[in-house]
Jmol script that loads the backbone (N, CA, C; Angstrom):
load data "model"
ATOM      1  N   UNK A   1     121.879  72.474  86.319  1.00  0.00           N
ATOM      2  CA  UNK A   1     120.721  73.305  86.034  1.00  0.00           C
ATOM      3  C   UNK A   1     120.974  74.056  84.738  1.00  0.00           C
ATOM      4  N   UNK A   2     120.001  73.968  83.761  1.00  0.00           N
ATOM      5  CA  UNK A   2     120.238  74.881  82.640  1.00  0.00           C
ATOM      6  C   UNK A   2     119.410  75.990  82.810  1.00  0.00           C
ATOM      7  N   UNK A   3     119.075  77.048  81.814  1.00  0.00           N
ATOM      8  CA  UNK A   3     118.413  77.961  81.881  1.00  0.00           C
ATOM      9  C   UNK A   3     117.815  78.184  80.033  1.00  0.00           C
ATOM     10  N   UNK A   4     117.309  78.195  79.156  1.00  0.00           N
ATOM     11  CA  UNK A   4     117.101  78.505  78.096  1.00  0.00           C
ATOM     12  C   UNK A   4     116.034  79.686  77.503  1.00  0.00           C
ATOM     13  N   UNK A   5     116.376  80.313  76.690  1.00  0.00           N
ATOM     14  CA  UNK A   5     115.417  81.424  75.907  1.00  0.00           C
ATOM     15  C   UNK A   5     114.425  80.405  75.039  1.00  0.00           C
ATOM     16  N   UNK A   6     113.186  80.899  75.342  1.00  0.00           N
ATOM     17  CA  UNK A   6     112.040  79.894  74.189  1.00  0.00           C
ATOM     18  C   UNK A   6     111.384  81.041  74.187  1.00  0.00           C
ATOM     19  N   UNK A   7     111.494  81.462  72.861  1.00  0.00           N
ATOM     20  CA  UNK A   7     110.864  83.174  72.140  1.00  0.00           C
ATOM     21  C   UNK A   7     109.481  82.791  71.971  1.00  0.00           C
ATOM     22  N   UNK A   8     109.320  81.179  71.370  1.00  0.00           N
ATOM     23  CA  UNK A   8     108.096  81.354  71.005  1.00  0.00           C
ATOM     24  C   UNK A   8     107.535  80.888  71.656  1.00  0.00           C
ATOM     25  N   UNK A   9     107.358  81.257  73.358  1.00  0.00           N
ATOM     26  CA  UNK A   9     106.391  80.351  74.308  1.00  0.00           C
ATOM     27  C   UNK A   9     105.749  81.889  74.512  1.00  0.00           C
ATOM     28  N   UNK A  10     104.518  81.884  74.305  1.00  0.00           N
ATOM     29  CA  UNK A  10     103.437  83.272  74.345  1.00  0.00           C
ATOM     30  C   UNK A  10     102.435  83.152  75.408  1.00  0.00           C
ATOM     31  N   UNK A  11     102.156  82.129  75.897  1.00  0.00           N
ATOM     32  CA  UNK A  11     101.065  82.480  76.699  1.00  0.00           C
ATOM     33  C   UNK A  11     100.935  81.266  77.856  1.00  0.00           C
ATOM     34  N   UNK A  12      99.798  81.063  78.346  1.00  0.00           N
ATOM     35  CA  UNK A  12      99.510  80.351  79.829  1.00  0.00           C
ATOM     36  C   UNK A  12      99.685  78.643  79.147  1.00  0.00           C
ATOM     37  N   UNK A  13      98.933  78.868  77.829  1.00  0.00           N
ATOM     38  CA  UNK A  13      99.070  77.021  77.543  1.00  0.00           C
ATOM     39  C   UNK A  13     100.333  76.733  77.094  1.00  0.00           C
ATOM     40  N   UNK A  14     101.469  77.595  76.657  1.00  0.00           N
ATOM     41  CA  UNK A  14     102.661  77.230  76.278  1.00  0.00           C
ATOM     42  C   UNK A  14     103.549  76.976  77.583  1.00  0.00           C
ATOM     43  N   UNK A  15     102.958  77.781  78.808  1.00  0.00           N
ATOM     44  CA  UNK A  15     103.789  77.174  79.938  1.00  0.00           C
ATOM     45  C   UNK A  15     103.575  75.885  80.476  1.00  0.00           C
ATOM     46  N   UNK A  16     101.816  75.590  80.104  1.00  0.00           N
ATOM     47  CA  UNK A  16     101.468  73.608  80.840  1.00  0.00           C
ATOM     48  C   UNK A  16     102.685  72.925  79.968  1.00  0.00           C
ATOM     49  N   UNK A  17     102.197  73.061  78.516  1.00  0.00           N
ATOM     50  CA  UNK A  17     102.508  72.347  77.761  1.00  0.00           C
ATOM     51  C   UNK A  17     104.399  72.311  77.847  1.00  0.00           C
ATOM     52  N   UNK A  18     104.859  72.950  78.245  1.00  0.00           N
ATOM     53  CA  UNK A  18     106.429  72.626  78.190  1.00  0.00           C
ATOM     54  C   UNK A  18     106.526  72.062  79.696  1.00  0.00           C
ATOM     55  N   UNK A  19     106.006  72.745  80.842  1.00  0.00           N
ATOM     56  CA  UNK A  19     106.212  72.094  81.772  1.00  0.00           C
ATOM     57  C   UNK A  19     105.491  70.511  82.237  1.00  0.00           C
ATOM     58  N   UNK A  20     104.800  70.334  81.432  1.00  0.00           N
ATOM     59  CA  UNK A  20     104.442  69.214  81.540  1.00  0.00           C
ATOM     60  C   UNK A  20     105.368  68.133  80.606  1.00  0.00           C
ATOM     61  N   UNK A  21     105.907  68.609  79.336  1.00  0.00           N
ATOM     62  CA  UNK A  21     106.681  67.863  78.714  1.00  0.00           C
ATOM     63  C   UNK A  21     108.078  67.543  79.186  1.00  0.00           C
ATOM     64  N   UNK A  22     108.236  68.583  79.765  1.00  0.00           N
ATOM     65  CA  UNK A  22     110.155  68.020  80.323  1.00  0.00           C
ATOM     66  C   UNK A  22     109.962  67.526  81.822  1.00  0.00           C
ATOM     67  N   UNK A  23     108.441  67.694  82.518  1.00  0.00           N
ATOM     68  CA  UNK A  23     108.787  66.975  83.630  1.00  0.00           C
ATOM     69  C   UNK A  23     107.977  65.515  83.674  1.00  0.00           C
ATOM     70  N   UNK A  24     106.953  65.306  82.997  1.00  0.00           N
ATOM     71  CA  UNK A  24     106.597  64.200  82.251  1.00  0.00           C
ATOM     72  C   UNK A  24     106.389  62.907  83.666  1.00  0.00           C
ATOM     73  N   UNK A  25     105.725  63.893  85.157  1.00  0.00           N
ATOM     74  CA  UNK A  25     105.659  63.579  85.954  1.00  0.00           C
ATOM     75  C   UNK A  25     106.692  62.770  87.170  1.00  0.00           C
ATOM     76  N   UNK A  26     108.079  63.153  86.560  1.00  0.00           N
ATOM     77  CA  UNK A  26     108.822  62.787  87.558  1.00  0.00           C
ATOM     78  C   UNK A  26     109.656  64.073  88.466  1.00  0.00           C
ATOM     79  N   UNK A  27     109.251  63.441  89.487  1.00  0.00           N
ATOM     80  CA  UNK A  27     109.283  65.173  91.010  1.00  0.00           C
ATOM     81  C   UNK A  27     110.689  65.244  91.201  1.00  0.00           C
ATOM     82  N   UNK A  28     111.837  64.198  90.633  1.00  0.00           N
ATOM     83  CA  UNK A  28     113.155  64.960  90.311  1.00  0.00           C
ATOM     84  C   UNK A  28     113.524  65.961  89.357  1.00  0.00           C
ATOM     85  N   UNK A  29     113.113  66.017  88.476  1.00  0.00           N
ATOM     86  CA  UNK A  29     112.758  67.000  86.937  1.00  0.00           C
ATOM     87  C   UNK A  29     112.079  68.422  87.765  1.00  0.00           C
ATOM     88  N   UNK A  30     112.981  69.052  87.865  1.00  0.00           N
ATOM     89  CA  UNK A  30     112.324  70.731  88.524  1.00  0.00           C
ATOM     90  C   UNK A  30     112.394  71.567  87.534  1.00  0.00           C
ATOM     91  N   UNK A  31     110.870  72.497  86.848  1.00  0.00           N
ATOM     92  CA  UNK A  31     110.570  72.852  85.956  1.00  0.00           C
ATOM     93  C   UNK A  31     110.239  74.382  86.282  1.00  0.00           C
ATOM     94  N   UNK A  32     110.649  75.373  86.170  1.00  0.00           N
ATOM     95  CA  UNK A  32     110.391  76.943  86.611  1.00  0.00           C
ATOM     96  C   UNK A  32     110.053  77.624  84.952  1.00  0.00           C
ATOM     97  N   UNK A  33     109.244  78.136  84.535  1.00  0.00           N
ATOM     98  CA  UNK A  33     108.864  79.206  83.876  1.00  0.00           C
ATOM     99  C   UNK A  33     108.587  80.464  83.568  1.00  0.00           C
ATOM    100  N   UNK A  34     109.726  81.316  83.228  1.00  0.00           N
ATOM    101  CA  UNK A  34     109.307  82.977  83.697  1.00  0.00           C
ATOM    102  C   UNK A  34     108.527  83.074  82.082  1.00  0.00           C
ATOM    103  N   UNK A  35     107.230  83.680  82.303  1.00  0.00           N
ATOM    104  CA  UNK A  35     106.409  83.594  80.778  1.00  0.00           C
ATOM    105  C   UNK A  35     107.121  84.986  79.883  1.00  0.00           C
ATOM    106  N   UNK A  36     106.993  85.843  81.027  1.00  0.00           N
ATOM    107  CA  UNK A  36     107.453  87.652  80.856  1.00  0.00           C
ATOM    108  C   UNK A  36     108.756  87.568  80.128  1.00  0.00           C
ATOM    109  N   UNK A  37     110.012  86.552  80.690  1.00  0.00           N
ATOM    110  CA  UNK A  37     111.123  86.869  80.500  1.00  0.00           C
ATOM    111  C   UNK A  37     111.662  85.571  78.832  1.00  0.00           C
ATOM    112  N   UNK A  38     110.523  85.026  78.889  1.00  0.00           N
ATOM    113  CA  UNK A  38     110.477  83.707  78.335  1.00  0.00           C
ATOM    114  C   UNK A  38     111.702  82.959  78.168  1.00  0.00           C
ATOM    115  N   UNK A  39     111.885  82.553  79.622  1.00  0.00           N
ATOM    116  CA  UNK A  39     112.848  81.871  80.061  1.00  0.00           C
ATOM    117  C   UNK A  39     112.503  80.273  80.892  1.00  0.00           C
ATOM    118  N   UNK A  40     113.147  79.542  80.420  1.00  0.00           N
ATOM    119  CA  UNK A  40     112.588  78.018  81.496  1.00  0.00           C
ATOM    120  C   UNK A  40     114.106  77.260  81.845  1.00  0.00           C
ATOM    121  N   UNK A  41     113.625  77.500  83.677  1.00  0.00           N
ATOM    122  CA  UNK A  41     114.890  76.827  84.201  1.00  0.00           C
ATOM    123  C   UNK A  41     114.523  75.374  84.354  1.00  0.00           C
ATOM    124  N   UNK A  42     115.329  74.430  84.503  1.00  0.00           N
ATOM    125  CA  UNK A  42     115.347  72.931  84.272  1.00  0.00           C
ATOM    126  C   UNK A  42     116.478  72.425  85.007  1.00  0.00           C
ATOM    127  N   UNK A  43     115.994  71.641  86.181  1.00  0.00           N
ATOM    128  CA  UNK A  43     116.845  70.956  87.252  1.00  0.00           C
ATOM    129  C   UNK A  43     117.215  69.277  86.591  1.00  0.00           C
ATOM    130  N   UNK A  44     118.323  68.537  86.513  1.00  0.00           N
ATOM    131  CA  UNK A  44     118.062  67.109  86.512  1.00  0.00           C
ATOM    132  C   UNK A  44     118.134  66.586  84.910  1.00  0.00           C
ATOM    133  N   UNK A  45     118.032  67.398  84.014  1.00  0.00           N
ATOM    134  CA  UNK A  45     118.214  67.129  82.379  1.00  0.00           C
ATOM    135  C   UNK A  45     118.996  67.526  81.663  1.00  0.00           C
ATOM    136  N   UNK A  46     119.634  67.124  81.081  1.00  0.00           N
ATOM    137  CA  UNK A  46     120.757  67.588  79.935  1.00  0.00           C
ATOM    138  C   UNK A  46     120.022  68.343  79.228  1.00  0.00           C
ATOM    139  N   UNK A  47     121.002  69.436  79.006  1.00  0.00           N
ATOM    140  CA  UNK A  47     120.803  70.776  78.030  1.00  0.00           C
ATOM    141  C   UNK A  47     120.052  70.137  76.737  1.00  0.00           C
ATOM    142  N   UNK A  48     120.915  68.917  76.208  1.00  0.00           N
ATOM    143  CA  UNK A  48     120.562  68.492  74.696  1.00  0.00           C
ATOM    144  C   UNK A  48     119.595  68.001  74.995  1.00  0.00           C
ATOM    145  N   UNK A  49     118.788  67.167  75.906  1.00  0.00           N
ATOM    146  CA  UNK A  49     117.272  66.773  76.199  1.00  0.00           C
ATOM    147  C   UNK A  49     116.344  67.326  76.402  1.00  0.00           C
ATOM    148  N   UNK A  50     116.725  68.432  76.654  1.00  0.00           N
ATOM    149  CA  UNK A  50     115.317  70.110  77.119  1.00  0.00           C
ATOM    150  C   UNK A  50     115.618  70.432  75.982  1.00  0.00           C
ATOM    151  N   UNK A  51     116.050  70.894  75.075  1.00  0.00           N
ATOM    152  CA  UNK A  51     116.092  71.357  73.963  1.00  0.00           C
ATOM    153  C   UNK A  51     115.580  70.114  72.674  1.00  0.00           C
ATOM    154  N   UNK A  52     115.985  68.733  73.277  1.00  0.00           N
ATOM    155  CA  UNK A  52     115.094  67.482  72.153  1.00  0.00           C
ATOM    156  C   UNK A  52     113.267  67.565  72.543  1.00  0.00           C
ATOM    157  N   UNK A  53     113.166  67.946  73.741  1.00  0.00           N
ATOM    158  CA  UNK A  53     111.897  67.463  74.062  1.00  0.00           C
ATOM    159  C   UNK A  53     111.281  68.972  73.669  1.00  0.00           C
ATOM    160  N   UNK A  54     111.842  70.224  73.335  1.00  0.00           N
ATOM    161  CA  UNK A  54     110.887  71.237  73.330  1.00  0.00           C
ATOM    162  C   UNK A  54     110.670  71.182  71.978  1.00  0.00           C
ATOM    163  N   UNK A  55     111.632  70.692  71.332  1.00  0.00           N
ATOM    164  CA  UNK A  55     111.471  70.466  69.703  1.00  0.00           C
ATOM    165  C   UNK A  55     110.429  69.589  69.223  1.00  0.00           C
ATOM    166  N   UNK A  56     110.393  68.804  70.136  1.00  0.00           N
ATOM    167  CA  UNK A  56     109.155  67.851  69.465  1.00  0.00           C
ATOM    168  C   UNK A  56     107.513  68.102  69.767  1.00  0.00           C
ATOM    169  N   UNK A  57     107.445  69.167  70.751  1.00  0.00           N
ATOM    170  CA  UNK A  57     106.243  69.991  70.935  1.00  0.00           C
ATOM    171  C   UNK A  57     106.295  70.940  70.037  1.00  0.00           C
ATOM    172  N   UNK A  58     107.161  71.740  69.204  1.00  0.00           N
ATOM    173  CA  UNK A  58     107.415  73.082  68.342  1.00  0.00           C
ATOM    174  C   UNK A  58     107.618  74.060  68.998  1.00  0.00           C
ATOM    175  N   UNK A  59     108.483  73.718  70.844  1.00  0.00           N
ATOM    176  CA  UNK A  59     109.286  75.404  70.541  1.00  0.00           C
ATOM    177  C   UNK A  59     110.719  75.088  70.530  1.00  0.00           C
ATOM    178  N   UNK A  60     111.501  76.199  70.136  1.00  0.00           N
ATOM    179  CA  UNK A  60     112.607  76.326  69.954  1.00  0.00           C
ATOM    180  C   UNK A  60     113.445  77.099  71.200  1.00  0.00           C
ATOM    181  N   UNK A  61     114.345  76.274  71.627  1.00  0.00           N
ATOM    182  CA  UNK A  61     114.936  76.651  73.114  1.00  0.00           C
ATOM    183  C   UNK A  61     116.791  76.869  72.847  1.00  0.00           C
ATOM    184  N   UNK A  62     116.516  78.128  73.353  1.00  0.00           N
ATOM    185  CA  UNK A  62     118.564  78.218  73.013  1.00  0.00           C
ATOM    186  C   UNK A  62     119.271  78.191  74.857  1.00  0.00           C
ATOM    187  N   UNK A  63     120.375  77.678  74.928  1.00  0.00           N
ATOM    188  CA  UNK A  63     120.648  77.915  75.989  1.00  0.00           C
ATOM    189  C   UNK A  63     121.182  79.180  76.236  1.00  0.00           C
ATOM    190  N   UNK A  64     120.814  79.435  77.738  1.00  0.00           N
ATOM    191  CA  UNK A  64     121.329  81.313  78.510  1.00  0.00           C
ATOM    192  C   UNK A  64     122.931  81.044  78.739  1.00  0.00           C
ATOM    193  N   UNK A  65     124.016  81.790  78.215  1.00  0.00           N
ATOM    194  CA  UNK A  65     124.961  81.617  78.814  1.00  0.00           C
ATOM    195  C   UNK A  65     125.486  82.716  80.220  1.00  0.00           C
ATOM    196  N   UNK A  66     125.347  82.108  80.816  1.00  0.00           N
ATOM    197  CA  UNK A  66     126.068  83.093  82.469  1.00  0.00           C
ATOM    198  C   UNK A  66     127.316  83.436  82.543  1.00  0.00           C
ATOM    199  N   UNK A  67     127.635  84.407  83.162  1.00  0.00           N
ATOM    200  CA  UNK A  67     128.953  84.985  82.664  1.00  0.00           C
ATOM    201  C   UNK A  67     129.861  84.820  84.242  1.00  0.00           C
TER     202      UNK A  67
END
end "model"
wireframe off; spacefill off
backbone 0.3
color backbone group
């Protein structure tokens, strides 16, 4: 499970639009969006693939490190 900061996700269509892109309709791909905290957790994908696929929509995703 990763967790990443995406600063520039602002509003209700930036949450379809990413959650629809990294889960791209497969129900193993678990997609959570906090809009407030602008944070998106991601079950089932490599860090470097949530971060390829948010790039090619235009947001920019850093990973959360947990301590």
């Amino acid at each position: 499970m990763g967790q990443f900061k995406v600063e520039d996700m602002t509003c209700g269509h930036c949450e379809k639009a990413i959650r629809t892109e990294l889960s791209k309709g497969d129900p193993k791909i678990k997609v959570d969006v906090d809009l407030k905290k602008k944070l998106v957790t991601v079950e089932n994908l490599t860090d470097d693939r949530v971060i390829f696929l948010l790039k090619e929509i235009g947001y920019s995703a850093n990973p959360v490190q947990h301590q």
